[in-house]
TIPA-327035 format. One line per field, with one value per residue: x negated, y, z negated of N, C-alpha, C in turn; residue in one letter. Coordinates in Angstrom, 1 decimal. Each point is the difference from the previous one (the first is absolute). Last residue first. Layout:
nX [X;...]
nY [Y;...]
nZ [Z;...]
caX [X;...]
caY [Y;...]
caZ [Z;...]
cX [X;...]
cY [Y;...]
cZ [Z;...]
res [a;...]
This chain:
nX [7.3;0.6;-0.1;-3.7;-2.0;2.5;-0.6;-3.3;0.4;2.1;-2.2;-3.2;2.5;3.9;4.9;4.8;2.0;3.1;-0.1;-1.5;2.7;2.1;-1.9;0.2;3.8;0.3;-1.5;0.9;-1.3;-1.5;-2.6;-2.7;-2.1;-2.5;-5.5;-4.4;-1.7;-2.4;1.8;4.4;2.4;3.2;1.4;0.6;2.3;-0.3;-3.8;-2.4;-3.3;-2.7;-3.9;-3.3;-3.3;-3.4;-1.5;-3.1;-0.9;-0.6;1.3;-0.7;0.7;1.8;4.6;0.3;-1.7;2.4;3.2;-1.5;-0.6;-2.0;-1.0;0.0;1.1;1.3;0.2;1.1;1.6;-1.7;1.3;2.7;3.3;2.4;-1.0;-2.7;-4.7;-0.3;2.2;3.1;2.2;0.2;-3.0;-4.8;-1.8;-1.5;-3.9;-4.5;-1.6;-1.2;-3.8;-3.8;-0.8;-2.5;-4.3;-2.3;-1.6;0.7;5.0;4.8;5.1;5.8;6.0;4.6;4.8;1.2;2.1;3.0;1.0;-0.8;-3.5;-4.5;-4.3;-1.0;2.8;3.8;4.4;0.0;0.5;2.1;0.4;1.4;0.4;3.0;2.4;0.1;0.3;-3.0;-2.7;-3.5;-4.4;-4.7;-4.2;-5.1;-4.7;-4.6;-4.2;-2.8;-3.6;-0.1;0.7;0.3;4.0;2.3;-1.7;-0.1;2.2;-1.8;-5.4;-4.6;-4.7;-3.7;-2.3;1.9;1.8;1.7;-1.2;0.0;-0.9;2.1;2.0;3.3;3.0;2.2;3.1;2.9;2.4;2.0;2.4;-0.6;-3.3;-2.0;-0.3;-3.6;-2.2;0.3;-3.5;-4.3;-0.8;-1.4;-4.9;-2.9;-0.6;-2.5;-4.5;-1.4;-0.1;-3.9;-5.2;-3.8;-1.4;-1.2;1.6;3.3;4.5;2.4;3.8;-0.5;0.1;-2.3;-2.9;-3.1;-0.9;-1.3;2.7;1.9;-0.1;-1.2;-3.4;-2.1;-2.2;1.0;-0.6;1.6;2.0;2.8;0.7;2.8;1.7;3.1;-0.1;-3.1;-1.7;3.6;2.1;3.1;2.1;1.6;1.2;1.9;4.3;1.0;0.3;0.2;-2.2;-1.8;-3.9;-3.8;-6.0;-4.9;-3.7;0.7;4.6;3.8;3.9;2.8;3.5;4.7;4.8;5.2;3.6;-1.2;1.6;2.7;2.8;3.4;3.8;1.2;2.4;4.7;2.5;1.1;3.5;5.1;3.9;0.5;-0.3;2.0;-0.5;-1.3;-2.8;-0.1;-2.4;0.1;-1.6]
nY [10.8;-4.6;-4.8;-2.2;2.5;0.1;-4.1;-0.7;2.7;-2.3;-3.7;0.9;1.1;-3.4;-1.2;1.4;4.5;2.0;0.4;-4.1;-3.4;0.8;-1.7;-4.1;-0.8;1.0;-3.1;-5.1;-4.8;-5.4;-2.3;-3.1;-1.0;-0.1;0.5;-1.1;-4.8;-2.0;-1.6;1.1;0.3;1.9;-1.7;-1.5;-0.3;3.8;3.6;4.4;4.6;4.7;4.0;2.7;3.0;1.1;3.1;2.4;3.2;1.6;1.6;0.6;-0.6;-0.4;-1.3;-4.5;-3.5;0.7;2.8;4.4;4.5;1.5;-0.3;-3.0;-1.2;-2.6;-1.6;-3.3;-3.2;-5.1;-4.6;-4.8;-3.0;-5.1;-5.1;-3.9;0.3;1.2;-3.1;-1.4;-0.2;3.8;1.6;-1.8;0.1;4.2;1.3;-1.1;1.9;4.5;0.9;-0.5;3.5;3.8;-2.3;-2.5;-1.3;3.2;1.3;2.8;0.4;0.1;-1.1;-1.1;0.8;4.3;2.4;1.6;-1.2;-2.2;0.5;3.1;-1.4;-3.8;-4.4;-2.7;-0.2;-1.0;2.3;0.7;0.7;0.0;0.7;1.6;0.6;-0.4;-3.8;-4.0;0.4;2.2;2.4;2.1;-0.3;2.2;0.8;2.7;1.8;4.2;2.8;1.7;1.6;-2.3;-2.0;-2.4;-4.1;-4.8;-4.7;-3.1;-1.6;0.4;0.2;1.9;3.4;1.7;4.7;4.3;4.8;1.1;-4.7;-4.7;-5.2;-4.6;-4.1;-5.1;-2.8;-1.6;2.7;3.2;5.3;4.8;3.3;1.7;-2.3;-2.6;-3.6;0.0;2.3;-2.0;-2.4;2.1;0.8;-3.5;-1.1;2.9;-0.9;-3.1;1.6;2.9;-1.1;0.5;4.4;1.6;3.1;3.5;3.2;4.8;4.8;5.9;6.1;4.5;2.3;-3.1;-3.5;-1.9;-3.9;-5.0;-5.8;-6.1;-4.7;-4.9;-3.9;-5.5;-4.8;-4.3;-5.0;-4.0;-2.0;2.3;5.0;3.2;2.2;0.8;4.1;3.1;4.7;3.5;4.9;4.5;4.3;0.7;1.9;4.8;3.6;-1.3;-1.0;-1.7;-1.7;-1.8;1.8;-0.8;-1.5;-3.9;0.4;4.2;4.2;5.2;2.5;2.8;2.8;0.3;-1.4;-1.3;0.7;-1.2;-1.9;-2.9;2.2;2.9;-2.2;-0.7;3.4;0.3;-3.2;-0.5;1.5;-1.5;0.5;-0.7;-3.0;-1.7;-3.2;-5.5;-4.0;-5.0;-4.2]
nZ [21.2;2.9;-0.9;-2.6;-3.7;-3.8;-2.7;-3.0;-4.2;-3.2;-2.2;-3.8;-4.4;-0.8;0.7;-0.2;0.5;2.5;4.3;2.1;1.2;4.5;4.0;1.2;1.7;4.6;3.1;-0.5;-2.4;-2.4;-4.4;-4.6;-4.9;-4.2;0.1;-0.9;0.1;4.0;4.4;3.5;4.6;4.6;5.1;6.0;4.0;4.0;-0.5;-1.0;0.5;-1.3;-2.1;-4.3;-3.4;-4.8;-4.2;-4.7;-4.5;-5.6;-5.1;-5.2;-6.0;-5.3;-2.4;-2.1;2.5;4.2;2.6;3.9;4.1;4.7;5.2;5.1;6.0;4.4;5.3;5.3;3.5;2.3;1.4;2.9;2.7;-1.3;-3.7;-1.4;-1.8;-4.9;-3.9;-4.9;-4.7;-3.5;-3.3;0.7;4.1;1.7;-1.9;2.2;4.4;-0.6;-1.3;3.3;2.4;-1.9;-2.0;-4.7;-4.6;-4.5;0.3;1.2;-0.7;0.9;2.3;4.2;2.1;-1.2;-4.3;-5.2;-5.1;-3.9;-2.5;-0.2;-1.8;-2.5;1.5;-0.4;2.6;5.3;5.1;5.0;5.7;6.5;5.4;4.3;5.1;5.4;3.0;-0.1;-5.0;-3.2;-3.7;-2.0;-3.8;-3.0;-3.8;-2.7;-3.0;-3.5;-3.9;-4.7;-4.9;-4.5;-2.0;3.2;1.6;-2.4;1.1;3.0;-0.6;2.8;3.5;3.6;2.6;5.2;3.8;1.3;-1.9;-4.2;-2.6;-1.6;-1.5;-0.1;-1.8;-2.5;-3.6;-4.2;-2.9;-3.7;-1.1;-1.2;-3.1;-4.0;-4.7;-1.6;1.5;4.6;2.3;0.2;3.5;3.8;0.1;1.1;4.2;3.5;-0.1;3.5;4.7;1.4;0.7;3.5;0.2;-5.0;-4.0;-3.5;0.0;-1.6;-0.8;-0.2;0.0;1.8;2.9;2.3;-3.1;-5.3;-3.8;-3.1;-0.1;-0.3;2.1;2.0;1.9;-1.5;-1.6;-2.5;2.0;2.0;5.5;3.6;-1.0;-1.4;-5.0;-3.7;-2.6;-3.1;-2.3;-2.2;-0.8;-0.7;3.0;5.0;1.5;-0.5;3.2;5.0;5.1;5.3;4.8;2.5;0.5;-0.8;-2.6;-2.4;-0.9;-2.0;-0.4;-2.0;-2.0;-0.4;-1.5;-0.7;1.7;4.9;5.0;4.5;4.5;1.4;-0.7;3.6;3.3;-0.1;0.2;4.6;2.0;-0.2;2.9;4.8;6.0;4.8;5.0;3.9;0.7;-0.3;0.4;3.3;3.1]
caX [0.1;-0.4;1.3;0.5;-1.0;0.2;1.7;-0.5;-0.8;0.9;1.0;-0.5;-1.0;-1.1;-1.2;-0.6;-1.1;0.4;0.4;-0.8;-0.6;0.7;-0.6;-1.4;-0.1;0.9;-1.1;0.5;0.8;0.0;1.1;0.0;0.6;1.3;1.0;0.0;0.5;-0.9;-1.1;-0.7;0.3;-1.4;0.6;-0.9;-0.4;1.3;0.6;-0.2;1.7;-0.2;1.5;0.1;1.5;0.0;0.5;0.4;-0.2;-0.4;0.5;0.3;-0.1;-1.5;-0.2;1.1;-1.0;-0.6;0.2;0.7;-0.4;1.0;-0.8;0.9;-0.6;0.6;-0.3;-1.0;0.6;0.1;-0.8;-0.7;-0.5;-0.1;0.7;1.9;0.2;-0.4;-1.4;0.1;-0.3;1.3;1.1;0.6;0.0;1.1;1.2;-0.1;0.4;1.1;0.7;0.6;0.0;1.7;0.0;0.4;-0.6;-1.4;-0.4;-1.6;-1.4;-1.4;-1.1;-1.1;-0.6;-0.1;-1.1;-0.1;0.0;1.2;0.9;1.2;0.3;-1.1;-1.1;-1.3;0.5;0.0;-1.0;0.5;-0.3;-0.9;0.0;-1.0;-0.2;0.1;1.2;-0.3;1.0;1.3;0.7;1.4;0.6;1.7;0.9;1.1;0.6;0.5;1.0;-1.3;-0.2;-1.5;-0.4;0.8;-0.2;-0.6;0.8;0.2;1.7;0.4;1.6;0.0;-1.5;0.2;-1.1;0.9;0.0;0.6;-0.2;-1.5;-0.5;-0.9;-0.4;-0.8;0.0;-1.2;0.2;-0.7;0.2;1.6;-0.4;-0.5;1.4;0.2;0.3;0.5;1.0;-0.1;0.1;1.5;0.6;0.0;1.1;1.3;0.3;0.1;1.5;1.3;0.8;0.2;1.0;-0.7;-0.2;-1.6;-0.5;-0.4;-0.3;0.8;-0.4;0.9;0.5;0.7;-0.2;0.3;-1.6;0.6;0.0;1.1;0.4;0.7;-0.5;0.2;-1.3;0.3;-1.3;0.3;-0.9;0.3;-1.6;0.2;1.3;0.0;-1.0;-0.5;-0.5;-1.2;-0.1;0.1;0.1;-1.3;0.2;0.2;-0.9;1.1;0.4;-0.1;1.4;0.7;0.9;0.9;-0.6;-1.3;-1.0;-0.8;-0.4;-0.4;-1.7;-0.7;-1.4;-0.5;0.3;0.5;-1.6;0.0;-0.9;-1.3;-0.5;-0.1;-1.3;-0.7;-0.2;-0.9;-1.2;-1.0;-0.9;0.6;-0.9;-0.5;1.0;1.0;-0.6;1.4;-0.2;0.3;0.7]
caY [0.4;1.6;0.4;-0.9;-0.1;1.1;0.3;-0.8;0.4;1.7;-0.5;-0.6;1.1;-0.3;-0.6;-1.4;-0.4;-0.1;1.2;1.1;0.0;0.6;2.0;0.4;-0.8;1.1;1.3;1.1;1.3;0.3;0.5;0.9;-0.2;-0.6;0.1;1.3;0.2;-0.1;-0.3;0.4;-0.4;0.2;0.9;0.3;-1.4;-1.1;-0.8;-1.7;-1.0;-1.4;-0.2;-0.7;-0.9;-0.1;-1.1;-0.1;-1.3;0.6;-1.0;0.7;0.0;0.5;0.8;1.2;0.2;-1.6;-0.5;-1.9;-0.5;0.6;0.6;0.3;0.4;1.2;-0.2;1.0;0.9;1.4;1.0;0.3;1.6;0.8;1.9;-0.7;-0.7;1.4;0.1;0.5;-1.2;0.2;0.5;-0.1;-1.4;-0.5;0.6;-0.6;-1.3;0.1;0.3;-1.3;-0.9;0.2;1.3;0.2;-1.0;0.0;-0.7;-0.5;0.6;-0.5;1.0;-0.3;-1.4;-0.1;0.1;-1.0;1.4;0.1;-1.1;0.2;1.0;1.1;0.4;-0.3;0.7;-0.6;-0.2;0.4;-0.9;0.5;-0.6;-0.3;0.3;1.3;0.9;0.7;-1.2;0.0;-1.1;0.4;-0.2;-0.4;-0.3;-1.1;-0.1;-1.7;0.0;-0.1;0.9;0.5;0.3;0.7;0.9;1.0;0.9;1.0;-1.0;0.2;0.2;-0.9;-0.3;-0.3;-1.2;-1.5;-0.2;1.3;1.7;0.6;1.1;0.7;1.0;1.5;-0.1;-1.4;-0.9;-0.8;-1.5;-0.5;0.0;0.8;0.2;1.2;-0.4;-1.0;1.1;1.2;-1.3;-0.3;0.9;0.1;-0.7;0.2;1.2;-0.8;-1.1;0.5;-0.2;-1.1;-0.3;-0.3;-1.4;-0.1;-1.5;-0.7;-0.9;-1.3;-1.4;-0.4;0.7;0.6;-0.3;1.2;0.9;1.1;1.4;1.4;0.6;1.4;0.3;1.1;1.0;1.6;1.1;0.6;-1.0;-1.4;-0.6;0.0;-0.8;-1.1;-0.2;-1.0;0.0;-0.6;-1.0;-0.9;0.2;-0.5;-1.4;-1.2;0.4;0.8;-0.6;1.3;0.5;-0.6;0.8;0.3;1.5;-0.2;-1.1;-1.1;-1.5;-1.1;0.0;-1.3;0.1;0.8;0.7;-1.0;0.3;1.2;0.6;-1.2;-1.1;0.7;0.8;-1.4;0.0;1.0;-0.2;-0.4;1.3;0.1;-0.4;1.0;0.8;0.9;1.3;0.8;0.6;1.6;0.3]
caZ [-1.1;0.5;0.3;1.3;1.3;0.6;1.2;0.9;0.3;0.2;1.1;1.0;1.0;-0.7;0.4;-0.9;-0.5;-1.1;-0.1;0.2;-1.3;-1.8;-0.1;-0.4;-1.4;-0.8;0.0;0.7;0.0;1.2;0.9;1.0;1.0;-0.7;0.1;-0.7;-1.5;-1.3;-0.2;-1.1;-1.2;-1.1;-1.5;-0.8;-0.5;-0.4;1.2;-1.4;0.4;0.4;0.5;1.6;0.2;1.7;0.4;1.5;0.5;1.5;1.6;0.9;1.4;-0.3;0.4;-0.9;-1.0;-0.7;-1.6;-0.4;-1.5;-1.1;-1.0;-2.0;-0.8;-0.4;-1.1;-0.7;-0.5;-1.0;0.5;-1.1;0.2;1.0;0.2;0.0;1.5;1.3;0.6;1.8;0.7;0.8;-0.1;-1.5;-0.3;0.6;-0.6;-1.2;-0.3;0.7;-1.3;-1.2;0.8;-0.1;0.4;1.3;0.8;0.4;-0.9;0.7;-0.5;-0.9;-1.0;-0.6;0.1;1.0;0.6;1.6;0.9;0.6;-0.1;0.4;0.4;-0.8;0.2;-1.2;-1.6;-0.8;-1.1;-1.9;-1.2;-1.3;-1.0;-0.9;-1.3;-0.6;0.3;1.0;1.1;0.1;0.8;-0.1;1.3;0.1;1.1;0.0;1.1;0.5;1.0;0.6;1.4;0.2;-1.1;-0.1;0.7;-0.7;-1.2;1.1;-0.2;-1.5;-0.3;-1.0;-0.6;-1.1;-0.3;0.6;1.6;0.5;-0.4;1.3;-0.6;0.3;1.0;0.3;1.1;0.4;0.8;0.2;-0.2;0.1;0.7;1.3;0.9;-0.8;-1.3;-0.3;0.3;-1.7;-1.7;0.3;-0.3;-1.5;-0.5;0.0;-0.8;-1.3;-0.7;-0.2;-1.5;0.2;1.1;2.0;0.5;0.5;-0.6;0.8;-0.5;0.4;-0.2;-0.4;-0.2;0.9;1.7;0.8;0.4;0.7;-0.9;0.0;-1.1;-0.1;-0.4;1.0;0.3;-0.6;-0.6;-1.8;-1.5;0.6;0.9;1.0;0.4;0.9;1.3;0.0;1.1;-0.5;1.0;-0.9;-1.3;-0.2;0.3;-1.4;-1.1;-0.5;-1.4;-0.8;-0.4;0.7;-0.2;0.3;0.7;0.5;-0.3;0.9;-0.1;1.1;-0.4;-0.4;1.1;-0.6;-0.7;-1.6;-0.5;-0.8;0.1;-0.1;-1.2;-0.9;0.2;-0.5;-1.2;-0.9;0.7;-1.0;-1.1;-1.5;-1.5;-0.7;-1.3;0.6;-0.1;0.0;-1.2;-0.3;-1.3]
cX [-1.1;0.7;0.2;1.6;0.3;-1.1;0.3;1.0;-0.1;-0.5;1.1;0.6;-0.8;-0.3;-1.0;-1.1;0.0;-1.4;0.6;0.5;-0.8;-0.6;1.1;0.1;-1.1;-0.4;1.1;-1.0;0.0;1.2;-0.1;1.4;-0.4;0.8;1.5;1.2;0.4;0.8;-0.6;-0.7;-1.4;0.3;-1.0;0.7;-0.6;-0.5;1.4;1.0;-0.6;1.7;0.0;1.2;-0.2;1.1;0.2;0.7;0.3;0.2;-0.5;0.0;-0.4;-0.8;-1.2;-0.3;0.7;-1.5;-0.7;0.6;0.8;-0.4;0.9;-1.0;0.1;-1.0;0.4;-0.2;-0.6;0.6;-0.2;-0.7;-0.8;-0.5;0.0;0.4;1.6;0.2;0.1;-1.4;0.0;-0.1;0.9;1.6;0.9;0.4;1.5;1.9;0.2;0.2;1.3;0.7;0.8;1.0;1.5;0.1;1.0;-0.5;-1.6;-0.5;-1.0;-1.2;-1.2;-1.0;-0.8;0.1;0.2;-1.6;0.4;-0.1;0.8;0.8;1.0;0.7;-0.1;-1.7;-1.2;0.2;0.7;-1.6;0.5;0.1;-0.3;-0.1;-0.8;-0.1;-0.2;1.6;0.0;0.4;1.4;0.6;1.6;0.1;1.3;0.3;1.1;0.6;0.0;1.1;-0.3;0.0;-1.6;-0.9;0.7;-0.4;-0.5;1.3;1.1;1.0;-0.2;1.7;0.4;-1.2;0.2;-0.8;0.5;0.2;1.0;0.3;-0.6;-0.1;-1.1;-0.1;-1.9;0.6;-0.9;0.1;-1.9;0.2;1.7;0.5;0.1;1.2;0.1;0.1;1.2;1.5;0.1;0.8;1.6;0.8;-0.3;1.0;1.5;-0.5;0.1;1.0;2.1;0.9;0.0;0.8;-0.8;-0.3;-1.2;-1.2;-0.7;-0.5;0.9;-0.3;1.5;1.0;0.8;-0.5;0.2;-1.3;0.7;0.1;0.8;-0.2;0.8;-0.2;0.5;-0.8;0.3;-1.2;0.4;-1.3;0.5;-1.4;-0.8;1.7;0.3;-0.9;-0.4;0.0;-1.4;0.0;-0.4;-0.8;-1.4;0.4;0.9;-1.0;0.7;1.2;0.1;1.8;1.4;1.1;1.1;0.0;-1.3;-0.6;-0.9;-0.3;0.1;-1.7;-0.6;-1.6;-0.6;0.2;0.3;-1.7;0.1;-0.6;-0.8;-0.9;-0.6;-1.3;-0.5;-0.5;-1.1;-1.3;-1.0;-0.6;0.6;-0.4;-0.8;0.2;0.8;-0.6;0.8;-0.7;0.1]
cY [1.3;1.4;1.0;0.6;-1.0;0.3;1.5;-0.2;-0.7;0.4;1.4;-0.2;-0.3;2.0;0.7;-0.3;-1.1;-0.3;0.0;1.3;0.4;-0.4;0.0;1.1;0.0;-0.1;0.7;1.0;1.4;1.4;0.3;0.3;0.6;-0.4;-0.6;0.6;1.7;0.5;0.1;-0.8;0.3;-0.9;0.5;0.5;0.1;-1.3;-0.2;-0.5;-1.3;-0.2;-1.4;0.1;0.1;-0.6;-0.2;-1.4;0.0;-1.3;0.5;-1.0;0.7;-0.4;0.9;1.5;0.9;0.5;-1.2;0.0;-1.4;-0.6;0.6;0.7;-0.1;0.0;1.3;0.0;1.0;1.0;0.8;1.4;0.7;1.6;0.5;1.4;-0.2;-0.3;1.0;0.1;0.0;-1.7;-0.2;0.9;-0.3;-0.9;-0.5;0.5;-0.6;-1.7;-0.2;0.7;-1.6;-0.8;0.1;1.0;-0.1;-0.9;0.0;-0.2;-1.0;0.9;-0.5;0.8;-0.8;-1.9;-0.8;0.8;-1.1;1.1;0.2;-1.2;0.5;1.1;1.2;0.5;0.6;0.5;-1.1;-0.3;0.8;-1.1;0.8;-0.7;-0.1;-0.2;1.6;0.7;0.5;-1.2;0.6;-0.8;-0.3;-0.5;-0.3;0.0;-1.4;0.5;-1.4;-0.6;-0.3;0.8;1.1;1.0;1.8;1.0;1.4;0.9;1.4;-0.7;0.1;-0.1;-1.2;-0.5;-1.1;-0.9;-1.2;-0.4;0.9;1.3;1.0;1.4;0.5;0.7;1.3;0.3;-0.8;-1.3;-0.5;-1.6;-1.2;-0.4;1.5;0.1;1.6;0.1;-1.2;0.5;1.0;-0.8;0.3;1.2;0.1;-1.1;0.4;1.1;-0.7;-0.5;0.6;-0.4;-1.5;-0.2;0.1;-1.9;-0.2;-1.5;-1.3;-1.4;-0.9;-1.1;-0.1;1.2;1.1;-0.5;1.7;1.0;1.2;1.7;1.2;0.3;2.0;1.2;1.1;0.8;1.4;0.8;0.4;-0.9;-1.5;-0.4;0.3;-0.3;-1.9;-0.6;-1.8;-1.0;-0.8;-1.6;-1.7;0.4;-0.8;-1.1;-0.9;-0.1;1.1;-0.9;1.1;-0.2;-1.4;0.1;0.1;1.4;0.0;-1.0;-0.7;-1.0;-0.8;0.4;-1.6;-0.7;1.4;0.8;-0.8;-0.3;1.0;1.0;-0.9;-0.8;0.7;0.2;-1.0;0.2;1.1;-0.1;-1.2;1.0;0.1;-0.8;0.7;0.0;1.2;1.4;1.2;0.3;1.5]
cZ [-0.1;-0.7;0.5;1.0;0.6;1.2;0.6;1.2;2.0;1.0;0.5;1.2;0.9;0.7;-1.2;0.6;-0.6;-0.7;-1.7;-0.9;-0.1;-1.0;-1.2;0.0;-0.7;-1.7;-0.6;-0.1;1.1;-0.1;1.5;0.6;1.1;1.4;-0.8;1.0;-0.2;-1.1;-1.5;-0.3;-0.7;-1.1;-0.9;-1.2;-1.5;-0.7;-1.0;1.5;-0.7;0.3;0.9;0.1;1.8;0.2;1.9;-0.2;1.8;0.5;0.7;1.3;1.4;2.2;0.5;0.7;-0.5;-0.9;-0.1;-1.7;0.0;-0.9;-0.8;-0.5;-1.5;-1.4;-1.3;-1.2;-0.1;0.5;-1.8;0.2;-1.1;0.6;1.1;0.5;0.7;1.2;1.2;0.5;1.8;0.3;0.5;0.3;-1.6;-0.2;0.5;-0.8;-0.6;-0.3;0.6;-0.7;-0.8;0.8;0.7;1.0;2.1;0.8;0.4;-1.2;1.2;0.1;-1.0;-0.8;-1.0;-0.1;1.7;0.2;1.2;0.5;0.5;0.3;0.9;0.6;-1.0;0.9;-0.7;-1.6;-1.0;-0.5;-1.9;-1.1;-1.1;-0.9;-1.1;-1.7;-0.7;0.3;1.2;0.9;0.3;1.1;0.2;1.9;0.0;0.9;0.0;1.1;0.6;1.4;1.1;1.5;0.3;-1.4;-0.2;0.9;-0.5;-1.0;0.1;0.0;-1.7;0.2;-1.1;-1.4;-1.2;0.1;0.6;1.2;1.0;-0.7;1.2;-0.7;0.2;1.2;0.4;1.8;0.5;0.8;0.6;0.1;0.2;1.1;0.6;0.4;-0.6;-2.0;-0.7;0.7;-0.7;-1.4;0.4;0.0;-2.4;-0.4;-0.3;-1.2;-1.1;-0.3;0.0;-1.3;-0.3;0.7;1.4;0.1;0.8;-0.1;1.2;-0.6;0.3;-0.6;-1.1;-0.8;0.3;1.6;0.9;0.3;1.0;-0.8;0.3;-1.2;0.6;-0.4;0.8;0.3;0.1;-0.8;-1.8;-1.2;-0.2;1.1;1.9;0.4;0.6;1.3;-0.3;1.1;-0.9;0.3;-0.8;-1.7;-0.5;0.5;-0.8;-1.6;-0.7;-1.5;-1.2;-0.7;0.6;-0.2;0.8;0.7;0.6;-0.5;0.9;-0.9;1.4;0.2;-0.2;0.6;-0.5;-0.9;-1.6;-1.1;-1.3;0.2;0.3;-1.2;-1.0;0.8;-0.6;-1.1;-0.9;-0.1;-0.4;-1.0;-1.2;-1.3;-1.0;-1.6;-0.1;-0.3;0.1;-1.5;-0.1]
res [x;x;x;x;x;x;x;x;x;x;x;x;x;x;x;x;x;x;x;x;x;x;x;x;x;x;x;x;x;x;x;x;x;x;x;x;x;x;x;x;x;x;x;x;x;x;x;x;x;x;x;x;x;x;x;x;x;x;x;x;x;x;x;x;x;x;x;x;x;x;x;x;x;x;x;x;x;x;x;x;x;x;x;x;x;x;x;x;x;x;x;x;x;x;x;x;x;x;x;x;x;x;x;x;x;x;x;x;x;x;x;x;x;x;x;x;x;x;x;x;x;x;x;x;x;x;x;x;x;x;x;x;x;x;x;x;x;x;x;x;x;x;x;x;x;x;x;x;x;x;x;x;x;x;x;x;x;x;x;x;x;x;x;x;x;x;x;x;x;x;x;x;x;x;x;x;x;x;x;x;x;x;x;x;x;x;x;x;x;x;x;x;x;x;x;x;x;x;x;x;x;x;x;x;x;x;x;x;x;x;x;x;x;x;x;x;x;x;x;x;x;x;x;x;x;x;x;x;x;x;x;x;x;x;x;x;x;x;x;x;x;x;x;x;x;x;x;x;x;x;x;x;x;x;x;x;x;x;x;x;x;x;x;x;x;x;x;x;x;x;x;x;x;x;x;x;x;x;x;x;x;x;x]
């Protein structure tokens, strides 16, 4: 599968780099749990939070034993949800509950991600609506499909998704979910989105990866996005159609590389899928 190396690099490429790497608005407070360090908070998100010590304990005991304060570390301060390591997830799900009933925080997905300190260690998850809100860094997967004639699949986002409606995007686009690894997230996604099994894909490989660190609007803006994305490249066999699965595709197109690089260049893909095509394209 070509990624057509020979060709010169679109203006758009730069400037769309650019905007996955900008600093936040304005300075954010770190953030930690249980003593580590594992994101960062925009001043007056965590303001006033009433903290319910039993959301998210499967028995409903109000023993979680956090407390949310702002403190001096290191010279500075930071807000930080003091908890036993073994207490993190069910701190961080109280405190995802206080971000929700303050309208902190972006849609609500009864999904969870992983949480890891500095060093990628994981110490707990969180509902994966309150990441953005609390800085806290995510991983995703795209996969960039084509026919065996060269052309591409892509995908319309769905109207009523949270996030960029009706944008196009790759093939395929999802969050690594706490219970998987980029591995299952690849399979699991392909499945919900395109109805296609990896096994079924031809020349399956990793791509590489494209990096985010910018300001989010989710939580009325009160946001920041770190996140890695890992993109594959795969042949969908003769024969093979993507059909939709979980309600969050509106269509798919089979489209010309011309045809992808002009909506490209008009900015209908997702910043993500920009991003992901421009390295599949040797961009």
């Amino acid at each position: 599968m070509s990624a057509h190396r020979e060709m010169p690099v679109p203006a758009w490429v730069a400037p769309a780099r650019a905007l996955a790497h900008r600093p936040p608005v304005v300075p954010r407070v770190p953030f930690a749990v249980a003593g580590q360090s594992v994101g960062s908070v925009a001043p007056g998100v965590m303001e006033g939070l009433a903290l319910d010590r039993g959301a998210g304990r499967a028995d409903g005991a109000a023993a979680v034993a956090a407390l949310l304060v702002k403190e001096s570390h290191a010279g500075s301060e930071r807000w930080h949800l003091a908890c036993a390591p073994a207490d993190a997830t069910h701190a961080l799900a109280a405190l995802a509950d206080a971000l929700r009933r303050a309208g902190r925080c972006g849609a609500w997905r009864d999904e969870q991600l992983a949480v890891c300190n500095a060093a990628g260690e994981r110490i707990g998850t969180v509902e994966r609506g309150a990441v953005r809100a609390l800085g806290i860094a995510t991983r995703a997967v795209h996969l960039v499909a084509c026919a065996p004639d060269g052309r591409q699949w892509v995908q319309q986002r769905a109207f009523d998704k949270p996030s960029h409606p009706g944008r196009w995007d790759t093939l395929m686009g999802g969050m690594v979910s706490a219970q998987d690894t980029v591995e299952s997230a690849l399979a699991r996604e392909t499945w919900e989105e395109a109805g296609l099994r990896t096994g079924a894909l031809q020349d399956l490989s990793h791509g590489g990866h494209v990096d985010f660190a910018r300001p989010s609007d989710e939580g009325e803006g009160v946001g920041y996005m770190v996140e890695r994305i890992d993109w594959f490249r795969a042949t969908v066999p003769e024969g093979l159609v993507p059909a939709n699965q979980d309600g969050e595709v509106e269509r798919f197109e089979l489209l010309e590389a011309a045809d992808v690089q002009a909506r490209l260049a008009l900015g209908a893909f997702t910043p993500e899928a920009a991003l992901v095509l421009a390295g599949f394209y040797g961009w």
